[in-house]
C-alpha positions as CSV (number, residue, x, y, z in Angstrom):
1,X,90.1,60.8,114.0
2,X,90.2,57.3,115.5
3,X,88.4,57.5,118.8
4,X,91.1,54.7,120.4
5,X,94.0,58.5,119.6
6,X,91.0,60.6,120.8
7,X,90.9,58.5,123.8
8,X,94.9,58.4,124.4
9,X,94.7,62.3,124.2
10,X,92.4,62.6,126.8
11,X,94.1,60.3,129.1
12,X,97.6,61.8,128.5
13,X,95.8,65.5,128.5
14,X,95.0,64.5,132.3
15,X,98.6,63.9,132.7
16,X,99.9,67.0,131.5
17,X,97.1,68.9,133.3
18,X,98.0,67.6,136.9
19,X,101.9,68.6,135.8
20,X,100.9,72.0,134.8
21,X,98.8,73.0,137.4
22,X,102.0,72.2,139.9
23,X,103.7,74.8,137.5
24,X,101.1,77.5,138.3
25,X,99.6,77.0,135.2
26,X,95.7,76.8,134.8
27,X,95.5,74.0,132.2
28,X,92.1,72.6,130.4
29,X,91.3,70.1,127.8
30,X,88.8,70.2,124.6
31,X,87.9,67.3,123.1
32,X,87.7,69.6,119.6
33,X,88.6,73.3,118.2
34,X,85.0,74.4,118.6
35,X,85.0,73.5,122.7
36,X,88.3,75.3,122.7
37,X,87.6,78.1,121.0
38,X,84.5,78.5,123.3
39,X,86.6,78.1,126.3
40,X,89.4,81.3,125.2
41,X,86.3,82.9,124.7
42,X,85.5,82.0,128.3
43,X,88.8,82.9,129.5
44,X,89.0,86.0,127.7
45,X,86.4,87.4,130.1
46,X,83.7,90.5,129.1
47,X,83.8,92.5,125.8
48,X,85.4,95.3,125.5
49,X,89.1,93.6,126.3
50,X,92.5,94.2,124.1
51,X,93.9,91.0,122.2
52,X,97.0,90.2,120.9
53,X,98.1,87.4,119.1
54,X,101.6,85.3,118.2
55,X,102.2,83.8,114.7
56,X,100.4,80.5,115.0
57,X,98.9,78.1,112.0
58,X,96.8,77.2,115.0
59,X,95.1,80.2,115.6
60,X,94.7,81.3,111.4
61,X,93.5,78.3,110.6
62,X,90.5,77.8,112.8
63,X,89.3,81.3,112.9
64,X,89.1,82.3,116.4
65,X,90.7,85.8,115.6
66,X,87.3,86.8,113.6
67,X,85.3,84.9,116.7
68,X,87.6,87.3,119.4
69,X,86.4,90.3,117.4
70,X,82.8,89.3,116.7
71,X,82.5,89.0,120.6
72,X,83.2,92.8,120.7
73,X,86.8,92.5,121.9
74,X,89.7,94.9,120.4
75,X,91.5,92.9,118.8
76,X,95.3,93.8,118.3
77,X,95.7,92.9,114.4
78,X,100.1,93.1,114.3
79,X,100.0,93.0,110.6
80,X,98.5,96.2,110.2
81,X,100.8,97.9,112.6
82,X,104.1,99.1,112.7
83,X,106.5,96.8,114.6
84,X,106.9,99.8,117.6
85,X,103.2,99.9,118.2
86,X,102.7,96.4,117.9
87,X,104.7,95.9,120.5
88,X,103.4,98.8,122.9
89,X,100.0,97.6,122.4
90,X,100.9,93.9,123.1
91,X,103.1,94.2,126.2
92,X,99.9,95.8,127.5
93,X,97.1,93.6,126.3
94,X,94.4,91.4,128.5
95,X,95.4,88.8,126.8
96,X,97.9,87.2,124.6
97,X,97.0,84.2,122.5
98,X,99.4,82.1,121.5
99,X,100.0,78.7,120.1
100,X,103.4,76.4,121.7
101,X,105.4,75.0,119.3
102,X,105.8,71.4,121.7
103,X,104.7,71.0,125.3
104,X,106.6,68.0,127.1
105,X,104.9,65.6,129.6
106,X,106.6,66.8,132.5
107,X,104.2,70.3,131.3
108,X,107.0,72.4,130.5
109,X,106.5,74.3,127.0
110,X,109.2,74.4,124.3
111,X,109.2,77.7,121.8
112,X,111.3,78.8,119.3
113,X,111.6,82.3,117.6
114,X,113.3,84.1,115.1
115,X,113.1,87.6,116.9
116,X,111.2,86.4,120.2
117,X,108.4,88.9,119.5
118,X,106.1,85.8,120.7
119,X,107.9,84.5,123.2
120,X,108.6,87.9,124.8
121,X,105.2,88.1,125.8
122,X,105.0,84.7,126.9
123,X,107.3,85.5,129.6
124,X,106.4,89.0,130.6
125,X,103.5,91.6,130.0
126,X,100.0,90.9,129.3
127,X,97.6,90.2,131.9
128,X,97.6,86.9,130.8
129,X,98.8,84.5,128.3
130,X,96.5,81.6,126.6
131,X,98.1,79.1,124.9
132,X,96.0,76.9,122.5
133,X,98.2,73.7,121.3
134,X,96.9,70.8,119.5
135,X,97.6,67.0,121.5
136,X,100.3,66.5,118.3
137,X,102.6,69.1,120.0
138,X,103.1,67.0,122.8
139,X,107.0,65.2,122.8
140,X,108.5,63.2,126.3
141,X,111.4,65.7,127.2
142,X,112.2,69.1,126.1
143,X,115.1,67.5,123.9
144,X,112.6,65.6,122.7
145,X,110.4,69.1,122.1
146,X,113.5,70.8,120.5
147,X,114.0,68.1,118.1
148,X,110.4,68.0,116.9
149,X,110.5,71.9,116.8
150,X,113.4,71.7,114.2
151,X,112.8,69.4,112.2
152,X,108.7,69.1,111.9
153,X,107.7,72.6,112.6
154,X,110.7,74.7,111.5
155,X,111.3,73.8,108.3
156,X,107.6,74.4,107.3
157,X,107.7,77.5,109.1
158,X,110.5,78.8,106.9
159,X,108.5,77.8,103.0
160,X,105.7,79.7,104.5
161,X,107.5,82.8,105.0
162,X,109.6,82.7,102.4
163,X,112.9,82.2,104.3
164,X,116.4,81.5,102.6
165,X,116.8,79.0,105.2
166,X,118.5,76.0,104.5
167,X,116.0,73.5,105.8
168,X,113.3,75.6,103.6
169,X,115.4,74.3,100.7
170,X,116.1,70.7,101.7
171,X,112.9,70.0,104.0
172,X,116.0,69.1,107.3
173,X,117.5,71.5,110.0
174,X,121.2,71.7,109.7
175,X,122.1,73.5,112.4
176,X,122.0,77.0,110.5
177,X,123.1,80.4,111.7
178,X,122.5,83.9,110.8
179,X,119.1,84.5,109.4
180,X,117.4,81.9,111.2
181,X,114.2,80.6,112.7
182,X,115.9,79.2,115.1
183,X,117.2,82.2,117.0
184,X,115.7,81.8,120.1
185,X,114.8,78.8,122.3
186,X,113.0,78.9,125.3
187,X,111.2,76.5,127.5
188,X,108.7,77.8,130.2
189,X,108.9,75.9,133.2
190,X,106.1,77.8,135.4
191,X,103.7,80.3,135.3
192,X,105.2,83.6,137.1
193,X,102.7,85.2,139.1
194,X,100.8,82.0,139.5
195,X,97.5,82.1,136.5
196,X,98.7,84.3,134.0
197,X,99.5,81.2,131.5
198,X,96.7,79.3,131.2
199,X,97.2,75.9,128.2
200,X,94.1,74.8,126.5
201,X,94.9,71.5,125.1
202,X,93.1,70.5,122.2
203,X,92.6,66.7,121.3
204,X,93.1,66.9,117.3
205,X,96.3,67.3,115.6
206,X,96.4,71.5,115.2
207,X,99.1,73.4,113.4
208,X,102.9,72.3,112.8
């Protein structure tokens, strides 16, 4: 990457961070995947914890689910589990590790879901929530966040898992209904009790 963008990240990283931490959320910056895949590491605490995971390119494309159990955590693996267990065995985890599909520069974070079986435990259950979001995530408002959401990360999404979505077939977001990606929007404004969401910012361009 050009080190002029690695050096905006960091500088608008900073930014986000002091914005975050006034949200009651512990926030961090990694120049690269490997420091930040170090640092949930870090986070995660001593072996021997449970970990869940949300659907994130982020987190299957850099391989820190195989690092997680290599470091002799117990690693909640949802797609070998029926969708009731799953869910028991997340709401209860250490940790739940998720990627955000925008985060705004005010420090807010921007998700949408189809059934909100990420989201859910963004907002309420596990010990604690890390969310590991490449510096390309980052939009002005959470309008802004919304529109990238639908039309960068959604339609992508959809071809991936094989939805009959309109933007899957046209590449746009139209605004659909039904069976749709889009079901569920929700932007997280603070960290309730103060901690339990903790943003590692990463300064490369990660996921959708």
């Amino acid at each position: 990457m050009n080190p002029h963008k690695k050096t905006f990240y960091k500088i608008q990283a900073e930014g986000i961070i002091a914005k975050m931490k006034a949200r009651q959320m512990d926030a961090y910056y990694c120049d690269n995947i490997d420091e930040a895949k170090k640092k949930v590491l870090e986070l995660i605490g001593e072996p021997g914890k449970s970990v869940g995971y949300g659907g994130s390119m982020t987190i299957d494309e850099c391989g820190l689910k195989d690092d997680i159990a290599k470091a002799g955590h117990n690693l909640i693996r949802r797609e070998e589990l029926d969708v009731e267990e799953a869910n028991v065995r997340n709401i209860n985890a250490d940790t739940f590790l998720m990627s955000s599909n925008a985060i705004t520069l005010n420090g807010e974070l921007v998700n949408i879901d189809k059934r909100g079986n990420r989201v859910c435990y963004l907002i309420y259950g596990p010990k604690q929530v890390i969310v590991l979001a490449g510096m390309n995530k980052v939009t002005a408002t959470v309008d802004d966040a919304i529109r990238r959401v639908r039309a960068e990360a959604t339609p992508p999404n959809a071809v991936r898992l094989n939805m009959n979505t309109p933007c899957s077939k046209t590449g746009r977001c139209v605004d659909c209904v039904g069976d749709t990606l889009c079901a569920n929007i929700v932007t997280t404004r603070a960290s309730i009790p103060a901690g339990r969401i903790k943003v590692i910012l990463v300064g490369e361009e990660l996921g959708y």
